[in-house]
C-alpha positions in Angstrom: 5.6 102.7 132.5 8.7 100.2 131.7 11.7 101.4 130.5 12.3 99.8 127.3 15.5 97.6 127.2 17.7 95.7 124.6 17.7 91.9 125.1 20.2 90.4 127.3 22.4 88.9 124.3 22.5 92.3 122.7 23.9 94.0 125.8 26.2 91.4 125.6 26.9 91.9 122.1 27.2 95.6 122.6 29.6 94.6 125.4 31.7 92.7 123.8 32.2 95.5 121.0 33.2 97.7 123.8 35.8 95.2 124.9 37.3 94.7 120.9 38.0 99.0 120.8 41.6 99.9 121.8 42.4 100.2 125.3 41.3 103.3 127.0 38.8 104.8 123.8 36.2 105.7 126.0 38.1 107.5 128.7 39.6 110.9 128.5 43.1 111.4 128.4 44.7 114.2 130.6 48.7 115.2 129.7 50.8 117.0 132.1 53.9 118.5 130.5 56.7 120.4 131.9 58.9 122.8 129.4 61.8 122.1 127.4 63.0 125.4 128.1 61.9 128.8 129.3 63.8 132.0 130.1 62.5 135.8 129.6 63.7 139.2 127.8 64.3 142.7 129.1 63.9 145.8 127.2 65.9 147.7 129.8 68.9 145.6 129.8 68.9 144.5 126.4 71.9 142.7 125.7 71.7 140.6 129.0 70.5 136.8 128.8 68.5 135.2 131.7 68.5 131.5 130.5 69.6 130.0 133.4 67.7 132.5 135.6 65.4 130.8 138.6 62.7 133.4 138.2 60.7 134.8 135.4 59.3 138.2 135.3 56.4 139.4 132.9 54.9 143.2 132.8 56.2 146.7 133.6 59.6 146.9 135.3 60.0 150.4 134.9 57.3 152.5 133.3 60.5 155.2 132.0 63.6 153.5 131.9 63.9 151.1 129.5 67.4 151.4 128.1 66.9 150.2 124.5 63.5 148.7 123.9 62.3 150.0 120.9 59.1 151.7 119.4 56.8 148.5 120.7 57.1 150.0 124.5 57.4 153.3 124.4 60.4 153.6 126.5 59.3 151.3 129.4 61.2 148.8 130.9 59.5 145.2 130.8 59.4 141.7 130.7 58.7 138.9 128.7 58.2 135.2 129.1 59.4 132.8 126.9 58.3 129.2 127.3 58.7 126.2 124.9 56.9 122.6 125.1 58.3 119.2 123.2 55.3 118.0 121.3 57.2 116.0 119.0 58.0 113.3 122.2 56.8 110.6 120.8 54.9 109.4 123.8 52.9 112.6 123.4 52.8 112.4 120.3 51.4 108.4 120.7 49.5 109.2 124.0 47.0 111.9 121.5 46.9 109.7 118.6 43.1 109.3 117.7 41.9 111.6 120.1 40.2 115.5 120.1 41.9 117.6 122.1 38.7 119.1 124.1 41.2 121.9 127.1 44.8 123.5 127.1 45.8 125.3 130.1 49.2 126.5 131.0 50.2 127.0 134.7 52.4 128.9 136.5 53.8 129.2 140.0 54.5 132.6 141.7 57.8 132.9 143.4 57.4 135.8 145.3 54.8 139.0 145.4 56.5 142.0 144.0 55.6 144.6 146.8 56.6 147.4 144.5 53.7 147.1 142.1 50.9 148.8 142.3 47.7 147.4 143.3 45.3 147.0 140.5 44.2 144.4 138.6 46.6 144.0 135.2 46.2 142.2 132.6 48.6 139.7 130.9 48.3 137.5 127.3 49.8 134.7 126.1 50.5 134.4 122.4 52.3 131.9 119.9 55.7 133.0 119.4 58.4 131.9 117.0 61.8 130.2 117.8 64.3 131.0 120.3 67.6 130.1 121.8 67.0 130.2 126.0 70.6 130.1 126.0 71.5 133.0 124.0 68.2 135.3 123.4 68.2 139.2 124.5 65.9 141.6 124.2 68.0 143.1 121.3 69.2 139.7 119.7 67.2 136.5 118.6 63.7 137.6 120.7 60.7 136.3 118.9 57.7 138.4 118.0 53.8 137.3 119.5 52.1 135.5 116.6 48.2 136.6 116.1 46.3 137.6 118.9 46.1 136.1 122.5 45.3 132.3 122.9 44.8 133.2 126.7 44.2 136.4 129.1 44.9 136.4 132.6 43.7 139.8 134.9 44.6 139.5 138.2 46.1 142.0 140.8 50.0 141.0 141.2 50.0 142.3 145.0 47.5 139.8 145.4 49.6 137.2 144.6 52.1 135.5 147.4 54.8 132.8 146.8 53.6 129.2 146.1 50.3 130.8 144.7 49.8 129.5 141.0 48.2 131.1 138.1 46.6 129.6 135.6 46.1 130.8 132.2 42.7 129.0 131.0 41.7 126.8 128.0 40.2 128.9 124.6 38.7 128.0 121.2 42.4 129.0 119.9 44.5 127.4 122.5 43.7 124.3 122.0 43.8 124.5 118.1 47.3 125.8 118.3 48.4 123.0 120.9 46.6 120.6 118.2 48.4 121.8 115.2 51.5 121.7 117.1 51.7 118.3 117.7 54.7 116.4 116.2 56.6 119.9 116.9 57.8 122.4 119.4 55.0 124.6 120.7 56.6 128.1 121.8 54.4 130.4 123.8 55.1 134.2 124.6 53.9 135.6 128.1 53.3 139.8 128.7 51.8 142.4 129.8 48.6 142.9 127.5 49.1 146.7 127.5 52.6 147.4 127.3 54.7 151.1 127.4 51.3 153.1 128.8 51.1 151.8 132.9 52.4 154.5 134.7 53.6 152.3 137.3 55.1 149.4 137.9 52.9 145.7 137.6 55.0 142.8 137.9 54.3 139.0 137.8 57.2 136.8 139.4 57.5 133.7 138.1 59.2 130.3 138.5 61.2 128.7 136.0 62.5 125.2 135.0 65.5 126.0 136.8 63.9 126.5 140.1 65.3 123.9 142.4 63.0 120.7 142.1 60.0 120.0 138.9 56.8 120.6 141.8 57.0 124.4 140.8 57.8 124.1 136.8 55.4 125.7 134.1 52.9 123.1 133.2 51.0 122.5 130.0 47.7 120.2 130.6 45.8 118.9 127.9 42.9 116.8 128.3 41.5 114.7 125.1 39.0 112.7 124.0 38.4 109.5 121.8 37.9 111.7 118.1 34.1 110.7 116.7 34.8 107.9 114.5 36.0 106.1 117.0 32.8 106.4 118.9 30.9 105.9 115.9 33.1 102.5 115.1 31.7 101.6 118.6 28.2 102.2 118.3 28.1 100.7 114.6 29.7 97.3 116.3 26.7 97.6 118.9 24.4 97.8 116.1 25.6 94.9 114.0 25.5 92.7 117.2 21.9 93.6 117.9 21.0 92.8 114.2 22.8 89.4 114.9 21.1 88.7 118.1 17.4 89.8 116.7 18.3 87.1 112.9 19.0 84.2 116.1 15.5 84.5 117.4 13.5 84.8 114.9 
């Protein structure tokens, strides 16, 4: 049996509508961004500021030392990551104009296995967070809170991990609506320990930060788009009126 086929002059037609869309509609587009600024918190030294620090560390330091961290860790000592992305650049801004943005990850590079965890598999989150000065933000002054629940879990075993390795946190339903309502702002992302104040031992991510020598090992955002459905639909509605036109000519 034949395959059923549109004329020659309305491939053509349907052709030449492709052509007439904008540049690029029916590819995906695929955004690699590195931060505008990143830095973490310690409960145990709470007053100390680690903006211009080369490593970032994210779980339980110590899991009964903790100097002055609060009620929210019950006396441990741990990390947070704090790590903000400029979505109001205007060529990020232009370069996701029109389209649907379809996967968010975030990834990471380790800087060096921390051989006093303990080997188990630990899970971390990463959450919205609210503002922060890198420059001046302690555990005790100007740290922002996680907003709602996790946009992305990680479990993996940190003794596992050696330098150079990279983690990845993946793409979710809620990740990629935050990134999207973002846009035209500054996205700001908390990373920790899911559990945090209960290990009973230490379990410790070590990470690398924007002021790491070089950009090959910076935090990077990725977010892959596509065209949004009108746009498609504007294309096959221009395929359709040039097949109507073709099929008026011969008769």
């Amino acid at each position: 049996m034949s395959t059923p086929r549109l004329p020659l002059p309305a491939t053509l037609a349907l052709a030449a509508a492709c052509a007439a869309l904008p540049a690029g509609l029916s590819a995906q587009t695929v955004l690699t961004l590195h931060p505008s600024a990143d830095t973490w918190v310690r409960s145990g030294f709470p007053t100390t500021n680690f903006g211009t620090a080369t490593e970032l560390l994210v779980g339980t330091i110590n899991p009964t030392s903790g100097g002055n961290p609060g009620a929210d860790v019950s006396g441990a000592d741990v990390g947070r990551l704090l790590v903000s992305f400029n979505l109001a650049d205007p060529a990020v801004v232009a370069a996701l104009s029109g389209q649907t943005i379809t996967s968010v990850t975030l990834t990471f590079t380790v800087n060096s296995t921390d051989t006093s965890s303990v080997s188990t598999v630990v899970s971390y989150s990463l959450f919205q967070s609210g503002t922060y000065n890198a420059g001046s933000v302690t555990w005790d002054s100007g740290r922002p809170a996680p907003i709602g629940s996790a946009v992305s879990t990680l479990s993996v075993n940190p003794r596992d991990l050696a330098a150079n390795d990279t983690v990845l946190f993946g793409s979710s339903a809620s990740f990629t609506s935050l990134v999207s309502s973002s846009l035209g702002d500054t996205l700001n992302l908390l990373l920790k320990q899911t559990t945090e104040g209960t290990p009973a031992s230490r379990e410790l991510l070590r990470l690398r930060s924007v002021d790491y020598t070089g950009t090959a090992s910076d935090p990077v955002l990725t977010i892959t788009a596509i065209p949004e459905p009108s746009a498609f639909a504007a294309l096959a509605g221009l395929g359709m009126l040039g097949f109507a036109a073709t099929r008026r000519r011969r008769r």
